[in-house]
N, C-alpha and C positions, 0 to 999 in steps of 0.2 A: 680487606681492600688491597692491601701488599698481595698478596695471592694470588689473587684477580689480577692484579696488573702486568703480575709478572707470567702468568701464564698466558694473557693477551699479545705481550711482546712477544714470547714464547712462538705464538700461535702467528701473528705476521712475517719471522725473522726465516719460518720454515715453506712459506711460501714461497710460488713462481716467481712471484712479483720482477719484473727485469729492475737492476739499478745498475750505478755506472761500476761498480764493483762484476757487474755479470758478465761484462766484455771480457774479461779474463780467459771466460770459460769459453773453448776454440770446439771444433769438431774435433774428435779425436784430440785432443791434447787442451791440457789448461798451463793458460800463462801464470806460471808462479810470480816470477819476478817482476810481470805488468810490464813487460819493456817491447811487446809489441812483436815479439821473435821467439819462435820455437829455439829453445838451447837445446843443448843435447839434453842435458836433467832432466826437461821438460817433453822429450822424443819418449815415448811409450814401445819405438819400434828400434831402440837406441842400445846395445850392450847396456847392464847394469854397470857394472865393473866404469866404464864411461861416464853413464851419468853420474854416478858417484865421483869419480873425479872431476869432474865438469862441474859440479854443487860445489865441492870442497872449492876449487878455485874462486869461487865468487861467492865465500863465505869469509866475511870480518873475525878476528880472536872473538868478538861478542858473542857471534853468532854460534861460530861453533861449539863454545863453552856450554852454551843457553842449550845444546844439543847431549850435552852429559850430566844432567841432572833431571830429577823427578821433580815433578809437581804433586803433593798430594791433593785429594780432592775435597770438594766443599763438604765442611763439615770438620775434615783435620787441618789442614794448609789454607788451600782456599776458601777463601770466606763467603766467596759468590758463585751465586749457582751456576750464572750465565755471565757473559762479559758485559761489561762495563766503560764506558770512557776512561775510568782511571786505569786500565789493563793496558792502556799508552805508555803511562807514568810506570808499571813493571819491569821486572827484570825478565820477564816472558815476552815481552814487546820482542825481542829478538829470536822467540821459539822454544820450545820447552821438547826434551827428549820422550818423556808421557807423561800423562796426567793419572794419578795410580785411585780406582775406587771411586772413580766419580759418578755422584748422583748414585749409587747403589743401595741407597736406603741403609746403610749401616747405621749406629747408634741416631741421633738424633735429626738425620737427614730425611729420617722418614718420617717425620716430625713436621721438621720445618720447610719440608718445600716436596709434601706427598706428590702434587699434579703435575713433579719432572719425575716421578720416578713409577706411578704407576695411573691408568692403565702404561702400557712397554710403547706401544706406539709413540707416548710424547716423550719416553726415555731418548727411543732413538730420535725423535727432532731435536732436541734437548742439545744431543751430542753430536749432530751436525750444526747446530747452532755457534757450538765452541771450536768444530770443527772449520769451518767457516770462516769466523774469525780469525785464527791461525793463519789459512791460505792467505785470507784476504787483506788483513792487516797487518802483517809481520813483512818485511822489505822480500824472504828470498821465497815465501810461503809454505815454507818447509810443514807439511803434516801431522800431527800428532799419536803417537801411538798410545791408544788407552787402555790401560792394563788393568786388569783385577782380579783377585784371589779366586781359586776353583777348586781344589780339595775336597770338600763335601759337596759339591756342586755348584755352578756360576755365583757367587759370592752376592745376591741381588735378591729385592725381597720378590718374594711368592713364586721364585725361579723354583727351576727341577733339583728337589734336595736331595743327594746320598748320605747315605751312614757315614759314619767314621773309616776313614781309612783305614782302619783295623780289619773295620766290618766288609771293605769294598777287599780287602786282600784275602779273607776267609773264606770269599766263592770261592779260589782257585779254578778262576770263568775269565780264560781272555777274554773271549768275544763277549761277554757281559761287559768287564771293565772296557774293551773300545766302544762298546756302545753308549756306554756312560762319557767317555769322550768323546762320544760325536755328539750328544746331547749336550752338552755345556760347550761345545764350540758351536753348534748351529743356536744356543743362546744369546752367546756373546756378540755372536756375527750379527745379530736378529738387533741388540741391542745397542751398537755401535762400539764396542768394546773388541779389541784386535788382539790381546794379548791377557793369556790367561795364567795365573802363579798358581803350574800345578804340571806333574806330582812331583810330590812329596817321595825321594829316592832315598831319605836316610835308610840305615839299617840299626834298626831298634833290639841292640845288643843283652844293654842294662833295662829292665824289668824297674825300675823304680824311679827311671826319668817320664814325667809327664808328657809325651808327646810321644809316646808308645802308640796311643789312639792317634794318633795322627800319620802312621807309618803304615808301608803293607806288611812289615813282618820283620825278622830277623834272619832271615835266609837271603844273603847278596842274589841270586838265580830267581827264587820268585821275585824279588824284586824287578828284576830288571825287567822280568816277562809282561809281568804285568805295567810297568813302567814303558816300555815300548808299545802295549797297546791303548794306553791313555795319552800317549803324544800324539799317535797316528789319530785316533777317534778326533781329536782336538785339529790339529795339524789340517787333516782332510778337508774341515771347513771353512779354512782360510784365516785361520787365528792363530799367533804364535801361544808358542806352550814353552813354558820357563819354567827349568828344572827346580829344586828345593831340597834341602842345600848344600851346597858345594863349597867343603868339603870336611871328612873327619867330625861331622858333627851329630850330637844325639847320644855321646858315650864321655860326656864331661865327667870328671874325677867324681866318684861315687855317686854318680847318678844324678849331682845334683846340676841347678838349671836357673834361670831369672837371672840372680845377682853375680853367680858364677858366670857358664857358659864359656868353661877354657879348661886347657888340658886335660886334653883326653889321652890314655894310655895307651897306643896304639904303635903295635911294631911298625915298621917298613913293610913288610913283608903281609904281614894282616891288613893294613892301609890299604896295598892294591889288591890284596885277592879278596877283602871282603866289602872296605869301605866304597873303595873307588869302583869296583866290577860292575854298578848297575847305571854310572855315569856312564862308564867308557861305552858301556852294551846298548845304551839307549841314546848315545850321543852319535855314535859309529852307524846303527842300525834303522832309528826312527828320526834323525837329524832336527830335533828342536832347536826353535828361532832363541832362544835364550837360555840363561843358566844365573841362578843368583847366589851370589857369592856369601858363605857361613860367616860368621863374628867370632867364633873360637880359632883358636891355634891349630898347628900342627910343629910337634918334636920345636917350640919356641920362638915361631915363626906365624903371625897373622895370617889364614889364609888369604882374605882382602888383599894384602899384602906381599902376596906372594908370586913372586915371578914363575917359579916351578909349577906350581896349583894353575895362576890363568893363563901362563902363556906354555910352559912348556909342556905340561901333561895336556891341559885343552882343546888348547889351538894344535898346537906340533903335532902331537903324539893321534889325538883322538879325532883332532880334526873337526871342530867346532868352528861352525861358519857364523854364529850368529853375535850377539851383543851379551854383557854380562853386567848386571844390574847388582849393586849391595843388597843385603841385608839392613834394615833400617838400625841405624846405629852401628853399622861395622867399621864404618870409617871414622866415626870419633873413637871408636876402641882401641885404635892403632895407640890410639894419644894416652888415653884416662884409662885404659882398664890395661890393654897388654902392656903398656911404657916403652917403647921403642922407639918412639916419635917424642920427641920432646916441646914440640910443638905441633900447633892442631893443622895450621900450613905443611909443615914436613910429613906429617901425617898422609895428608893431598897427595903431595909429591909422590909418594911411596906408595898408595894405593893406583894411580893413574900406569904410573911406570911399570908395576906390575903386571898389568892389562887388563884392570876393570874401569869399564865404558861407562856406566851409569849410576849416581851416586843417589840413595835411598834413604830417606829419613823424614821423622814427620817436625819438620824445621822449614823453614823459608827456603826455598832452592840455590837464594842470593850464597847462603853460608857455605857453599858448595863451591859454588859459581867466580864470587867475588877472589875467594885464594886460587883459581884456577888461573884466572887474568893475570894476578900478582904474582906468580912465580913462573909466567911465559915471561911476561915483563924486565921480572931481575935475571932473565937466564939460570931460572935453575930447573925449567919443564922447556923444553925444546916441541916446535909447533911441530917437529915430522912426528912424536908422539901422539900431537892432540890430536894430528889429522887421521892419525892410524885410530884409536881409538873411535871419532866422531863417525869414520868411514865404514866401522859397524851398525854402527846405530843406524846409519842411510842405509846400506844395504837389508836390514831389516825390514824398514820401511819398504824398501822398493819392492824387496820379491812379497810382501803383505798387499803389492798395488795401490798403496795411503798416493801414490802421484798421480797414477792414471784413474784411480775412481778412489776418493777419498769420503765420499758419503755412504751412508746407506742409502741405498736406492728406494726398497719401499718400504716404510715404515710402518705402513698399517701391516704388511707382514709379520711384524714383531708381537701386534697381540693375538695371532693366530699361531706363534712357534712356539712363543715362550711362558712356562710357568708349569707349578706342578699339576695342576688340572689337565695339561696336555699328555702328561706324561705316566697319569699312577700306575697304570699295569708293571711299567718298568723301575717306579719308587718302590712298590710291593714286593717285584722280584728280585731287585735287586737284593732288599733285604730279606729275604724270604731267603735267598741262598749264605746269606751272612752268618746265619745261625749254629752255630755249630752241639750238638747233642755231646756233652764232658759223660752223663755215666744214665744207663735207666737198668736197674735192679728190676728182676721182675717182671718189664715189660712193664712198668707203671704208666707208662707214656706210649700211645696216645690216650688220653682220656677217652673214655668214653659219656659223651653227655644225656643218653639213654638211659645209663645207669647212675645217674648222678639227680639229687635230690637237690641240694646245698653246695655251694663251696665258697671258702673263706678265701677273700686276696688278702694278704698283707703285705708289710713291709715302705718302708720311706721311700720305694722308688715307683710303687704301685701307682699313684698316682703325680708321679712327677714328671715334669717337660723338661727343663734346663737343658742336662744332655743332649736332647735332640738339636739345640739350636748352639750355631756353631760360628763363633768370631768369621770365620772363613767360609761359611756357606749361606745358603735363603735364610732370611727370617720371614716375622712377620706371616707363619706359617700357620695352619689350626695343626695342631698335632696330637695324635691318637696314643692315650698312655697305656699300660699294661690295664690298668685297671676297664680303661674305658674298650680296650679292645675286646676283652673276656668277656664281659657286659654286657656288649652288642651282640657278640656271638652269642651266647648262652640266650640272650633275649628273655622270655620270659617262664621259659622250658627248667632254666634249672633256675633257682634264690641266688643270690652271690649278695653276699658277706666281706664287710672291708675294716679292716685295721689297720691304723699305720704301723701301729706298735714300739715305733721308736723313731729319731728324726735319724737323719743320715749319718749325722756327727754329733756326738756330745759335747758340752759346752767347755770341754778343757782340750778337745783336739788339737791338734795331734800330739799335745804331752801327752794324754792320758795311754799313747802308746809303749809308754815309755813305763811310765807311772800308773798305774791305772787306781782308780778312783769309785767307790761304789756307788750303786746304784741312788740316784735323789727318787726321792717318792715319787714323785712327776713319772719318773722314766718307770718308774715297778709297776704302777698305776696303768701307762700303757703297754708295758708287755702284759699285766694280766687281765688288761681288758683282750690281746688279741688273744689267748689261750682261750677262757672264757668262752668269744664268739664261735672258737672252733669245736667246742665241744658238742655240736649237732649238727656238723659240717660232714660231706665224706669227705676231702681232700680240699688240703692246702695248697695253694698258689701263690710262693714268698718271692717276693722283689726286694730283692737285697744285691748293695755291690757299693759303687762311687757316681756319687754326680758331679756337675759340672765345678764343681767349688773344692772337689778331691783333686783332678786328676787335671793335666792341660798344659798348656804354654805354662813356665814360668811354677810350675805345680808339683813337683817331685815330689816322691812318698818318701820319709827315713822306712816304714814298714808296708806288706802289702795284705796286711790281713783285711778281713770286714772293718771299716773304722765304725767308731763309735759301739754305741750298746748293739749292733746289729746281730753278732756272735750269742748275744746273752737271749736276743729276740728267736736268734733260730732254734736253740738248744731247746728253747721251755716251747714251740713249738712242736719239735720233735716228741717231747717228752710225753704229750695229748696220747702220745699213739695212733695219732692220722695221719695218713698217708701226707708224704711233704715232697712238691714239686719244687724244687730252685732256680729261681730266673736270675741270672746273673747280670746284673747291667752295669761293665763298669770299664776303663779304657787301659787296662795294663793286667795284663796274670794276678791274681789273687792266693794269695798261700792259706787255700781253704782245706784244710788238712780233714779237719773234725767235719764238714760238710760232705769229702769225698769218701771220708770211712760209713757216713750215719745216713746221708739223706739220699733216700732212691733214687731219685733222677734230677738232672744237672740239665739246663739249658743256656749256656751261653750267648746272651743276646749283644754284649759288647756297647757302644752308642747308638743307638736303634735313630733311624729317621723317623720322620713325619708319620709314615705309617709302622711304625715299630707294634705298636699293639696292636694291630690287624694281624702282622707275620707272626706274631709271639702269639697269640689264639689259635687262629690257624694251623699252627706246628702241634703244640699241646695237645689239639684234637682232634687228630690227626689228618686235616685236608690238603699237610703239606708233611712229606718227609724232610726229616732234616738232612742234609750234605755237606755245610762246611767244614770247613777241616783247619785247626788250631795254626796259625802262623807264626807265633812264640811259644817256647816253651814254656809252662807254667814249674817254677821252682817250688819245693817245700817246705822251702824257707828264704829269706835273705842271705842267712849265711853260708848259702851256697852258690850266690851270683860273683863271678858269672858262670850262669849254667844254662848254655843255650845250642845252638846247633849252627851252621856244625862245625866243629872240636879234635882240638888234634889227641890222635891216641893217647889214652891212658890219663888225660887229664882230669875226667866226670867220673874216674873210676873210685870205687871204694875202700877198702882199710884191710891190709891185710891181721889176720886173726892169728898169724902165728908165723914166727919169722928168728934170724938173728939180728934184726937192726930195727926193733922194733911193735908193738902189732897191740891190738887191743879192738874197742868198741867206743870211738867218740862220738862220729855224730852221723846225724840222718845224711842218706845220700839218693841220689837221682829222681826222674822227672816226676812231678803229680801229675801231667800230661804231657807228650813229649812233642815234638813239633808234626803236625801234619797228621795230629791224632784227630778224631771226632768216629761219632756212631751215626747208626741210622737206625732206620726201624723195619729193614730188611737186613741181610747178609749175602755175602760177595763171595765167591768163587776165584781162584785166580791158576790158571793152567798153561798150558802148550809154550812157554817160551822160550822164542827162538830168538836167536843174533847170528845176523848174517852178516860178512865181512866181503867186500869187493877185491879187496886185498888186503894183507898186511901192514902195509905201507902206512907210516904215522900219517899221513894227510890224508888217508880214504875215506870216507864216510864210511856210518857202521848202524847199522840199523836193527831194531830192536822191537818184539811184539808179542804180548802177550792176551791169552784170552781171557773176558772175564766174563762171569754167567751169572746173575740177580738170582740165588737159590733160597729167597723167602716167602714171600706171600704178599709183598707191598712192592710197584714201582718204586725207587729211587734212585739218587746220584750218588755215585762211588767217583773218588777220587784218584787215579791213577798213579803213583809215584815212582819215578824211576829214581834211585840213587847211583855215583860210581863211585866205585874207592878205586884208589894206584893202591897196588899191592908193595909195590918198594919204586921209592924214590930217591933222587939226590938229595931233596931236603924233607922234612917231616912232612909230609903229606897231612890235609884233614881225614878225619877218619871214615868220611863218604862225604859227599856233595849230592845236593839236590841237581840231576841236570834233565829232566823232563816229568813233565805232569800234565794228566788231562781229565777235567771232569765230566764221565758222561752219564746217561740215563736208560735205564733200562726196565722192561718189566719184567714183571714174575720170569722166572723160566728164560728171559734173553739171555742171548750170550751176545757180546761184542769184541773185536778186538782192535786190538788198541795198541798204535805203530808210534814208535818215536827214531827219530836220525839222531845220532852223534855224530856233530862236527869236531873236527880238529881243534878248536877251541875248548868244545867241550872236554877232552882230555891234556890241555893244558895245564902246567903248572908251572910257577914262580923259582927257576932253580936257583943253584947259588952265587950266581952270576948277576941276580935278580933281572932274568930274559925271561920272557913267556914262552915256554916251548911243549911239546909234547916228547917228552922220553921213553922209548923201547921197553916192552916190558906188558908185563899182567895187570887186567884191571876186571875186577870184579862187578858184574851187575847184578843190582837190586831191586827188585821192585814188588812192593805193597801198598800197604792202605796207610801208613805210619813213618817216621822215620827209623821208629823199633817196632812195628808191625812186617815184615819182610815176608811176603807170602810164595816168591818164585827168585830161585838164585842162577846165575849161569856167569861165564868168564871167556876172556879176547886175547889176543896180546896181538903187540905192535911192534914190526922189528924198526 
């Protein structure tokens, strides 16, 4: 009956119905502040810059405070779906900066109040309803911006889902990745939601921090490329897009993450040419409404807390127009975790001061709010501060239009845009291009199902979902597993045979990595029931890797093998003497050493979406060539990280065998797959390149093209890579940089060619000045299928 009632209210609140609150609403322009007078705030045809002064001045310390902090939404903070009389008696009666994840169906919201959140239509009355509110009840009627997570796609249940960010960085497909941001912004627009936390810009260094799956890569350059076209895709729609995170974060001291989450080893000089490169390039080039501020340090220093980080490199330098929101829990870290704040107030002070606008945590907003007041009051926070700060947040708002049309207009358009039903060709392709092929011996791969009688699935991720379903994307999804994709496909053409053979982790993980521990009869029991099953099988199809309880937020590995008995599953399958395909599903490099000497072919599926087993059938057999290409390198070991790309000379190198200062045989070295590797099941040609120069001059453009020709017998996507090396610099140069890449398709016998520009930037380097310049002199171009694949060389110079 609660239900009912509240979906009835629901259902009147989003009505024409005229009440004395609707005089507000002017032709062209709504009176925020009820006072009968177009202000200027209130002038739609008025400079921004204006009305934002023109608000600030007729803004109380209440009000503008109630403007720098979050609301979370019902479910964490808010307790209510929709407003209330007692929302008088709040500390939001004076306006809230946003309301973060509301009604998105997250954990038990989808529970307790399904008929706000789906079908989308009553989402979006839902959020005009609160919307509403806001204008209508609060004295200056200041708008709401309502934010929410987009990473794996609009963060809402049965919205459009993507892979893991791993997976969405392995196309190396701008126009795929804008496309998937103009999908989760024509989501969010659909649902009333104006601001989306996403992407995800870390650069995922260390191979054994959990949020590897949550990165595009380890290369600052693809980063950024593909980060400039998921702002624009997003952006386009009319939704702010909020960077993640900012900054030095994703490389805490060995790896590890949760309880840590601080001091990261990162020079000066590494900082801006690797950490900071895909902010400034995405901050500079695709101009996102936001940026949210990391919780770890830099060189002993809170970023939160840092004047350098949000005001001087941001704003100054880079030129960030927008508002900068915490990290939840960055601002009490100032206090309890980093200690430089000796109080949880000074903490305030020193986070505000430094230039972040909006403070993030799943706490009441008062706790924010309250010491905001209290240190204008004792003069130790000066109001030309709060005003600076608040007068991003406005400006957000305004160029969002939250003043001149703060509703959704049609709401029954939301269940016509939004959901993955609208979308599968492009949840398919998306993942469909994620995939990357690690090794096929043989030509093992594609199957052929013609010649196939039987075939065995095993492994613990065969039939598992977790993985796909992501803190930060849709739930509440049906999702298609390895096992069930194979299934379908095969139909009833070929038998298929299922074993788990082993759970994903044994019961002493992750000691037993350490320690390891034999096998319990349980566990022998099921790897020989899957040998067993395989012995009248032609070909194995093993799902093995990490799921969602390995790998994630808060989730670092000490090792990166197969956890658990997985290793002992694969070996006694191999041992059958049946053919053994390997599906990898797992969200960080794997040091599958024994797997890439013994098992034919290697498919790298990474965190598959919704339709992961459609893509992962589909490729196996062959109705899709595989294309992706590796965005982290995969190490050999641990004790080789960090081993990643790219690297300043001589540091990945190996052991001299005979010398006077030294020499011998200690230990393994270089990549099990190096960055920007993957196969297919054609082969690529790579010929004619040319580099044409306009002139000399370090600020010319320089342009660069080479042919490529598909000389197999199957269509597919070859991945273009240009790399440059400076041949001699003022400081240690890397020992090539990624600086263009393009994925294209071709059939049998095409040839295409394939143009890239070097800008002046592009051959930039950090000299000892620490000035971004371009220095005179030789630079090498590269370009293959690898970052040590190099199939055509040629060289520039610059006076």
């Amino acid at each position: 009956m609660k239900r009912r009632l509240l979906f009835l209210t629901l259902a009147c609140l989003g009505t024409s119905v005229l009440t004395a609150k609707d005089t507000i609403y002017k032709k062209g322009w709504i009176d925020f502040n009820k006072n009968g007078v177009m202000d200027v705030y209130e002038d739609p045809n008025a400079p921004i810059e204006d009305r934002i002064k023109d608000l600030l001045k007729q803004m109380t310390l209440e009000e503008k405070t109630c403007q720098m902090a979050t609301l979370y939404g019902s479910g964490r903070v808010l307790k209510d779906s929709l407003p209330t009389p007692n929302w008088k008696n709040e500390i939001w009666k004076d306006g809230i900066a946003n309301i973060d994840e509301e009604l998105n169906g997250l954990g038990r919201g989808r529970r307790a109040y399904p008929e706000l959140i789906y079908p989308f239509s009553n989402h979006a009355k839902a959020i005009n309803t609160i919307q509403r509110w806001f204008i209508e009840e609060t004295r200056l009627g200041i708008p709401v911006d309502f934010s929410n997570e987009g990473i794996h796609g609009l963060n809402h249940t049965k919205a459009t889902p993507f892979p893991a960010p791993i997976n969405i960085g392995s196309t190396w497909n701008k126009q795929l990745v804008y496309q998937a941001g103009s999908i989760s912004g024509k989501e969010a627009k659909a649902l009333g939601y104006t601001n989306v936390y996403a992407p995800i810009l870390d650069v995922a260094r260390d191979p054994r921090w959990g949020r590897v799956l949550e990165c595009y890569g380890e290369e600052p350059y693809l980063v950024a490329e593909l980060g400039i076209q998921m702002v624009k895709g997003l952006q386009e729609q009319g939704v702010a897009s909020t960077l993640k995170h900012y900054a030095a974060y994703g490389v805490p001291k060995g790896g590890r993450d949760a309880a840590v989450r601080t001091d990261p080893h990162i020079s000066p000089r590494d900082l801006h040419s690797l950490f900071l490169y895909p902010f400034k390039r995405v901050i500079k080039e695709a101009h996102p409404k936001g940026v949210m501020s990391s919780y770890n340090d830099w060189d002993g220093v809170p970023v939160t807390a840092s004047h350098y980080f949000l005001t001087e490199l941001l704003r100054q330098q880079y030129g960030f127009k927008g508002y900068v929101v915490s990290d939840s829990e960055a601002v009490e870290y100032v206090q309890t975790k980093h200690r430089v704040a000796d109080t949880y107030e000074e903490a305030v002070r020193q986070v505000v001061e430094a230039g972040l606008n909006v403070r993030t945590h799943f706490t009441q907003p008062e706790d924010y709010i309250l010491p905001l007041r209290q240190l204008v009051k004792e003069g130790k926070l000066s109001m030309k501060v709060i005003d600076e700060r608040v007068a991003d947040v406005l400006r957000v708002k305004f160029e969002l239009g939250l003043f001149d049309n703060p509703y959704v207009n049609d709401i029954k358009a939301a269940d016509k845009t939004v959901g993955a039903d609208k979308h599968a060709d492009f949840v398919l392709e998306i993942q469909k291009q994620s995939l990357v092929l690690l090794k096929n011996d043989g030509d093992l791969l594609p199957l052929n199902k013609n010649e196939l009688k039987k075939v065995l699935i095993a492994g613990p991720l065969a039939k598992e979902t977790n993985y796909m379903i992501s803190r930060y994307g849709p739930q509440g999804l049906e999702n298609v597993t390895v096992y069930d994709g194979i299934k379908n496909y095969l139909g009833n053409q070929v038998e298929v045979a299922y074993a788990q053979g082993c759970k994903t982790k044994d019961a002493n993980w992750p000691d037993s990595e350490i320690v390891p521990t034999a096998l319990t009869a349980d566990e022998k029991q099921g790897i020989d029931e899957a040998v067993r099953l395989a012995a009248d099988c032609d070909v194995i199809i093993a799902a093995l890797g990490e799921d969602e309880s390995c790998t994630g937020e808060s989730k670092s590995r000490t090792d990166l093998n197969l956890p658990g008995r997985q290793q002992q599953l694969l070996e006694a399958l191999y041992a059958t003497g049946k053919p053994v395909v390997l599906v990898l599903i797992n969200g960080q490099p794997l040091t599958i050493n024994w797997a890439a000497r013994n098992i034919p072919s290697i498919l790298e599926a990474w965190f598959p979406n919704q339709l992961g087993g459609v893509a992962i059938a589909q490729t196996l057999f062959g109705d899709y060539n595989p294309g992706g290409r590796l965005t982290v390198t995969f190490p050999k070991t641990t004790g080789q990280i960090e081993f990643n790309f790219p690297f300043k000379p001589g540091s990945q190198d190996g052991q001299y065998f005979s010398g006077p200062n030294g020499s011998g045989n200690t230990r393994v070295n270089g990549a099990l797959y190096p960055f920007g590797f993957g196969l297919s099941y054609t082969t690529f040609d790579y010929s004619n390149l040319q580099i044409h120069q306009a002139t000399k001059h370090t600020q010319s453009p320089i342009t660069v093209s080479v042919d490529i020709t598909n000389t197999g017998k199957r269509a597919g996507d070859e991945v273009v890579q240009l790399y440059l090396r400076d041949v001699v610099a003022s400081v240690i140069p890397y020992d090539s940089q990624l600086r263009g890449f393009e994925r294209i398709h071709l059939q049998p016998g095409e040839k295409k060619t394939v143009t890239f520009t070097l800008t002046p930037e592009d051959l930039e380097i950090l000299d000892r000045h620490m000035e971004w310049t371009v220095e005179p002199g030789k630079f090498e171009v590269l370009v293959g299928a690898s970052s040590e694949d190099i199939r055509s060389k040629g060289e520039f110079s610059v006076e």
